[in-house]
C-alpha positions in Angstrom: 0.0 0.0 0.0 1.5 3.6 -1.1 1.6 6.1 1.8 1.8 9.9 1.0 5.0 11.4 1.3 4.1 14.8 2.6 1.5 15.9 5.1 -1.4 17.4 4.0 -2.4 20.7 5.7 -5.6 20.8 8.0 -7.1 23.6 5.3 -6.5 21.6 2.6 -8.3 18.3 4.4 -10.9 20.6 5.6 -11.7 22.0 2.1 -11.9 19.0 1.1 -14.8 17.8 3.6 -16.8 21.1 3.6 -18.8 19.8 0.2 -21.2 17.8 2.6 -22.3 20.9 4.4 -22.5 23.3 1.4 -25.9 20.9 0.4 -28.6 23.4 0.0 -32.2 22.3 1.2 -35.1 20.2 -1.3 -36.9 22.7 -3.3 -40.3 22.9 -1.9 -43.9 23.1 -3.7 -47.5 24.6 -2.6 -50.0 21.7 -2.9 -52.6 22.6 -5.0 -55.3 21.4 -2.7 -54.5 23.3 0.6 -51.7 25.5 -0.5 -49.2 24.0 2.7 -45.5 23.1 1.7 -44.7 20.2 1.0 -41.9 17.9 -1.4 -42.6 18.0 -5.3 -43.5 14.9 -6.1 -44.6 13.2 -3.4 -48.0 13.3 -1.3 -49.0 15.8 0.5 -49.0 14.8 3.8 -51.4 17.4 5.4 -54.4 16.9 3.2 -53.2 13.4 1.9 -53.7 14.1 -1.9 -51.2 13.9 -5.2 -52.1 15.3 -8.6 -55.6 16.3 -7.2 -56.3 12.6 -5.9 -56.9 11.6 -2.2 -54.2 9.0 -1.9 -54.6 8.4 1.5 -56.3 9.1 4.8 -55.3 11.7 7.3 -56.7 11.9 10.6 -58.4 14.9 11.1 -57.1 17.0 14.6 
């Protein structure tokens, strides 16, 4: 197994690592139905419908 040579500096590791936590947040979409947040593509999970379907059931609170 090669090892390195030279030591790498701590900046230059660290640079390295930092492209995990420069991950910006899912892009978010107004349901149709009743206009909360929620993933594109996926049910809502507030009123429970996708593409103006009721997929499932939600307990109302």
């Amino acid at each position: 197994m090669p090892n390195p040579k030279h030591k790498h500096s701590r900046a230059r590791r660290d640079k390295r690592r930092t492209q995990k936590l420069r991950m910006t947040p899912p892009g978010m979409s107004v349901c149709p139905q009743c206009h909360e947040l929620k993933l594109p593509h996926y049910t809502c999970l507030n009123c429970g419908t996708y593409k103006g379907k009721a997929v499932i059931q939600v307990e109302e609170s």
